[in-house]
C-alpha positions in Angstrom: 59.8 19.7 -22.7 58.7 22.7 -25.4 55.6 24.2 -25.1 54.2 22.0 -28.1 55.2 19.6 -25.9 53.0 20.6 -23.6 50.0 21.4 -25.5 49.7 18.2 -26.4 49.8 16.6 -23.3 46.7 19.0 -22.5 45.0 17.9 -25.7 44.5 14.1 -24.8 40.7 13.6 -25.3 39.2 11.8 -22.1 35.9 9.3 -22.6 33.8 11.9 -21.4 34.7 14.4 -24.1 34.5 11.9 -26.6 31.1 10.2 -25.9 29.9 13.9 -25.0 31.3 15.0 -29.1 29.8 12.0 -30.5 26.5 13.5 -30.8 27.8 17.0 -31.5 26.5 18.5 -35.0 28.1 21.2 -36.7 31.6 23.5 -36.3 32.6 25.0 -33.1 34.0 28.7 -33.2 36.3 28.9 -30.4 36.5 32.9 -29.1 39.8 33.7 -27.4 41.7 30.5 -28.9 45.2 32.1 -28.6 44.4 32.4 -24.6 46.2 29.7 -22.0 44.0 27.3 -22.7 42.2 28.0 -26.4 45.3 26.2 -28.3 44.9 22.9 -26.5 41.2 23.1 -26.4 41.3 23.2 -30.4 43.6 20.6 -30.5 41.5 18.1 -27.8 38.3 19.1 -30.3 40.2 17.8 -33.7 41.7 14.8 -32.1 38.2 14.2 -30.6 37.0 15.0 -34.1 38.9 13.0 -36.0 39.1 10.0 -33.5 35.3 9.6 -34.1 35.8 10.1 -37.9 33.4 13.2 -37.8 33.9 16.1 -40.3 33.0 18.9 -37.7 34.7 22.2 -38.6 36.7 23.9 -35.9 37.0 27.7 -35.9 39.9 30.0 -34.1 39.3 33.3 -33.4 42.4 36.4 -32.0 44.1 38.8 -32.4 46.6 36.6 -32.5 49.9 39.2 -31.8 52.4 35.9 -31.9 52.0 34.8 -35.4 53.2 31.4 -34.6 50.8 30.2 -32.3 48.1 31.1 -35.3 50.4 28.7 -37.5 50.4 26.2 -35.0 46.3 26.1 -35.4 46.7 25.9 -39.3 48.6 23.5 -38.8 46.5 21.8 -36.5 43.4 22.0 -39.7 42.1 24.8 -37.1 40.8 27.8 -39.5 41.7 30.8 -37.9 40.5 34.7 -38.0 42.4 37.4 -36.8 39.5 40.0 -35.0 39.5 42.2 -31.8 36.3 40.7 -29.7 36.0 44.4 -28.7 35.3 46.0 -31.7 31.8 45.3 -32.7 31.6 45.4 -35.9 34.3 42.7 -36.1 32.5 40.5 -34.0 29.5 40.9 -36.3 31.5 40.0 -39.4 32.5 36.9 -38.0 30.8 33.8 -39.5 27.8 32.2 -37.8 28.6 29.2 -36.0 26.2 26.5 -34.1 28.4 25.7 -31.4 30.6 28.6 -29.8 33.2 28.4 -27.3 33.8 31.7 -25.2 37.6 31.5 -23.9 38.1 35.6 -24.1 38.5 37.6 -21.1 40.9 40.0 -18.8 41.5 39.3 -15.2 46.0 40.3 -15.3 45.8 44.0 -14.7 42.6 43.8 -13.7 44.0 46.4 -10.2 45.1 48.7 -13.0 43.0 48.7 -15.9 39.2 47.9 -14.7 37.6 49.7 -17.7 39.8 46.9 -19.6 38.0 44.2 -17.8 34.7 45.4 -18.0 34.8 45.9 -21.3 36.3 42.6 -21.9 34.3 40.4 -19.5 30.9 42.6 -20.2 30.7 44.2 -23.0 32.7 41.5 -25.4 29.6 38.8 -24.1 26.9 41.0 -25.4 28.8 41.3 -28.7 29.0 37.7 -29.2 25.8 36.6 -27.5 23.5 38.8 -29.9 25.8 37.9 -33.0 25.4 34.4 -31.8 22.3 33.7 -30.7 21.1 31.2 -32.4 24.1 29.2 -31.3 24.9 26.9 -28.5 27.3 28.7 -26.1 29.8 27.2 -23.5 31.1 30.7 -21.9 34.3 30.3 -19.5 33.6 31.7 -15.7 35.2 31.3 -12.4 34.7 30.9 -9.3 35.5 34.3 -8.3 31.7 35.2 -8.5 31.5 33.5 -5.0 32.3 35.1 -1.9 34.6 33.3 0.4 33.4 30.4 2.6 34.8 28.6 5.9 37.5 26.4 4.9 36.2 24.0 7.1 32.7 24.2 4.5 32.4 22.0 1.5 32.7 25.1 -0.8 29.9 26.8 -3.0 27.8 25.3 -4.8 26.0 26.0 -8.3 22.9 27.3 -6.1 24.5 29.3 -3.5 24.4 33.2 -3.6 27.2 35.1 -5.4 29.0 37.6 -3.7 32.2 38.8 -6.1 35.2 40.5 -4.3 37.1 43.4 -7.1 36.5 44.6 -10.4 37.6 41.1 -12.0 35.1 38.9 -10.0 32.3 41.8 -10.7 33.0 42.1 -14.4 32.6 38.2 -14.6 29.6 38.1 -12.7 29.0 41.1 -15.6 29.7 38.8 -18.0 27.3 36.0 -16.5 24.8 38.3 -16.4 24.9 39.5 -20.1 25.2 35.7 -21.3 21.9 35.1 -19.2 20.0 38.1 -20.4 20.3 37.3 -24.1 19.9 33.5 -23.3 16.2 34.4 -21.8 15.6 37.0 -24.5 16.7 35.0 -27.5 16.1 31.0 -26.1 20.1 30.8 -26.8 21.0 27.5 -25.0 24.5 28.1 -22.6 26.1 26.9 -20.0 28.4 29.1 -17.7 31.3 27.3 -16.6 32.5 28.3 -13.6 36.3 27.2 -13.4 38.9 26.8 -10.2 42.5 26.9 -10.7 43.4 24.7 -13.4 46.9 23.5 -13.7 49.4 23.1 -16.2 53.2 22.8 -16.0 53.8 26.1 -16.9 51.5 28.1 -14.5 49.2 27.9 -11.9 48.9 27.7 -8.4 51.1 24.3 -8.6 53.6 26.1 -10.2 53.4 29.5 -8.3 53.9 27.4 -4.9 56.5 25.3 -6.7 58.4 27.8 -8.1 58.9 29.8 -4.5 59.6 26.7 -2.7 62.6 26.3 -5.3 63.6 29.2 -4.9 63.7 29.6 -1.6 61.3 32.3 -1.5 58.3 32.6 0.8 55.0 31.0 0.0 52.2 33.4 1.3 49.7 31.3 3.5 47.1 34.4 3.7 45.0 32.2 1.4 45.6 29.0 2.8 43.2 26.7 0.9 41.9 26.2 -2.8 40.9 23.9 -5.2 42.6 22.5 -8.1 42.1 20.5 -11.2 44.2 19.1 -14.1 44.1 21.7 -17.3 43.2 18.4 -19.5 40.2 17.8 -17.2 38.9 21.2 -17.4 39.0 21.5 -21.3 37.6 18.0 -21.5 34.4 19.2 -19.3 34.4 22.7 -21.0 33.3 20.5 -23.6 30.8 18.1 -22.3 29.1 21.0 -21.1 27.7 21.8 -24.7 25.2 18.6 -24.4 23.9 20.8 -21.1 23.8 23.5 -22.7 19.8 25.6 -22.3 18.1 28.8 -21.7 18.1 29.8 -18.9 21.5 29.0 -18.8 22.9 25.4 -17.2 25.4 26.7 -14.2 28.4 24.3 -13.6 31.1 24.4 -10.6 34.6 22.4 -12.4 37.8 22.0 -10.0 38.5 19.2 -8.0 36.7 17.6 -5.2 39.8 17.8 -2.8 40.6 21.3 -0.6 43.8 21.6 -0.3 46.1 23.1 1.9 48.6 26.1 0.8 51.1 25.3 3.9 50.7 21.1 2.7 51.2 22.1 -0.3 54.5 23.4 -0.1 55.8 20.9 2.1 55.3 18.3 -0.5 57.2 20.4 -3.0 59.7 20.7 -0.3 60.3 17.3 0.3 60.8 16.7 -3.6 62.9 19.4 -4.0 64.8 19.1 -0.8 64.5 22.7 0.5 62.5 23.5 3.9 59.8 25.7 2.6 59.7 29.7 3.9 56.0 30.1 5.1 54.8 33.4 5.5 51.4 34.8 6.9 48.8 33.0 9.0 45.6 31.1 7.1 42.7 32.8 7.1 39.3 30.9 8.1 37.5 31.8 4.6 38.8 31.3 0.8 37.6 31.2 -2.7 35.9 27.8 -2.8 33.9 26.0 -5.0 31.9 22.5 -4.3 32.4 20.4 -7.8 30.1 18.0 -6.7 27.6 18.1 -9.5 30.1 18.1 -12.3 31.8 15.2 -11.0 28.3 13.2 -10.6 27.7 14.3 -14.4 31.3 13.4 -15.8 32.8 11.1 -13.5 36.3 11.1 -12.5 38.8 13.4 -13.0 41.5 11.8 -14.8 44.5 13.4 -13.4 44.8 12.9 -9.1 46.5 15.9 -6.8 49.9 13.7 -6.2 50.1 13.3 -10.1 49.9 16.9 -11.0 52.2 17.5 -7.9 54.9 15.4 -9.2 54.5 16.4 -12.9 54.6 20.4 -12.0 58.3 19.3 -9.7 59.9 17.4 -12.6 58.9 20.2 -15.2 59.9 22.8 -12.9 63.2 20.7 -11.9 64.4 20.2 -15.5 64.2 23.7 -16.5 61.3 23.2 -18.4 59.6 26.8 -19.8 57.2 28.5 -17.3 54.7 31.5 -18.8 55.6 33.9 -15.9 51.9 34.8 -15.0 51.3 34.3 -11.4 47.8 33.7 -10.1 48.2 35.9 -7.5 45.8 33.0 -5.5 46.9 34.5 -2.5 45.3 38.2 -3.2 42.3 38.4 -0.7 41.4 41.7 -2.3 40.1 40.5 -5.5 43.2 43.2 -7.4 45.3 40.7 -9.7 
């Protein structure tokens, strides 16, 4: 399977997004397209688009450093600009938009570089929220900002305290914070969506636990539980959330109801791939998780079940299908990816 392939499998409109884009006026500028997920969030928005036979504009913006992945959005009818989020002024000559998308971050190299992140997570929000605030804005978060909670608790919820562990969780919270401010001070409607682990085939935690299992490798149980949800599922509700969208800004917990065990984990990929898994560490009693209660009550269903994306991540991974090579590093309890 290619990794068009793939993008399209991601890009499958659910009946959420659709009756949630029904009512949706104008473009949508999508910041950070040529991210992990910005290609097949375009492509869910103009299937969406054009399966409702509405004219809606959709807007890519990147750097966009592989040329072909900017081609592929052409050719997608996505009209793409090339522009550095952290230079100001290029943020200020982008077009205005009413509905904006914020995909951009850092969080790889965060251990390394956490001017980088900062910048990108705090500084790149207060660009774009002043440029675009008269706007609706659906900015990407994680669940990061929360501290970690028994993994015999429910997770946190949208109303608990946050408590960020490492320059990546901090600089998010950074970037929260920012979005908020100039919501409040400008009446700019958003909603911060606050994202677990979503999977594709070609990374993830699925695939990191996969891929050592495989290998014969160990899996690291330090981190013993987490939450996942279907990369389809989490673009689809990235984009219901624009209907939610208000100042203050609407706060919204998306993974899947279901905490998971790492050690279970990779003793189903073990009995697919016939390999007794290597288990090292011992689970700790607290992890990053986050209680998707409310989302689910708001958007139904997910679409996609844990045994599904179990079995899709072993076949990719079994027929040699193409991987990204960017671990999650889930199993970091230090907040340093």
């Amino acid at each position: 399977m290619t990794h068009e392939e793939i993008d399209e499998i991601f890009a499958r409109p659910t009946p959420g997004a659709l009756e949630a884009l029904k009512g949706l006026e104008g473009d949508v500028m999508l910041l950070g397209v040529a991210g992990k997920m910005g290609l097949s969030t375009a492509l869910m928005l103009r299937r969406a688009f054009d399966e409702l036979g509405k004219k809606n504009g959709i807007y890519g913006v990147s750097r966009f450093s592989d040329a072909a992945t900017r081609e592929r959005l052409e050719g997608y009818g996505v009209r793409t600009i090339r522009a550095d989020l952290i230079e100001r002024d290029e943020v200020e000559a982008l077009p205005e938009c009413p509905n904006v998308l914020f995909l951009a971050g850092h969080k790889f190299g965060a251990g390394s570089q956490p001017d980088l992140s900062w910048a990108m997570n705090a500084v790149v929000p207060a660009y774009v929220a002043e440029h675009y605030k008269r706007s609706r804005i659906v900015a990407f978060s994680t669940g990061c900002v929360y501290p970690f909670v028994p993994v015999d608790s429910s997770g946190s919820t949208e109303e608990d305290e946050i408590g960020p562990v490492g320059d990546y969780a901090n600089s998010c919270v950074g970037r929260e914070r920012i979005f908020t401010y100039f919501s409040r001070k400008h009446g700019t409607p958003v909603a911060l969506f606050r994202l677990n682990y979503a999977i594709d085939l070609r990374y993830g935690v699925l695939v990191d636990i996969a891929q050592k299992v495989l290998a014969g490798e160990p899996v690291d149980v330090s981190t013993g539980y987490v939450n996942i949800i279907w990369q389809g599922d989490a673009i689809a509700r990235s984009l219901q959330c624009f209907e939610h969208a208000v100042s203050p800004p609407f706060v919204i917990n998306v993974t899947g109801p279901e905490v998971l065990k790492v050690r279970d984990l990779a003793a189903r990929f073990g009995e697919i791939f016939g390999k007794t898994p290597e288990i090292t560490g011992t689970e700790s009693e607290t992890a990053w998780l986050s209680n998707p209660a409310k989302s689910i009550d708001l958007f139904g269903p997910l679409t996609v079940s844990v045994d599904e994306m179990i079995h899709k991540v072993a076949d990719h991974l079994r027929n040699g299908g193409p991987v990204l090579d960017k671990p999650t590093h889930f199993e970091s309890r230090s907040g340093k990816f």
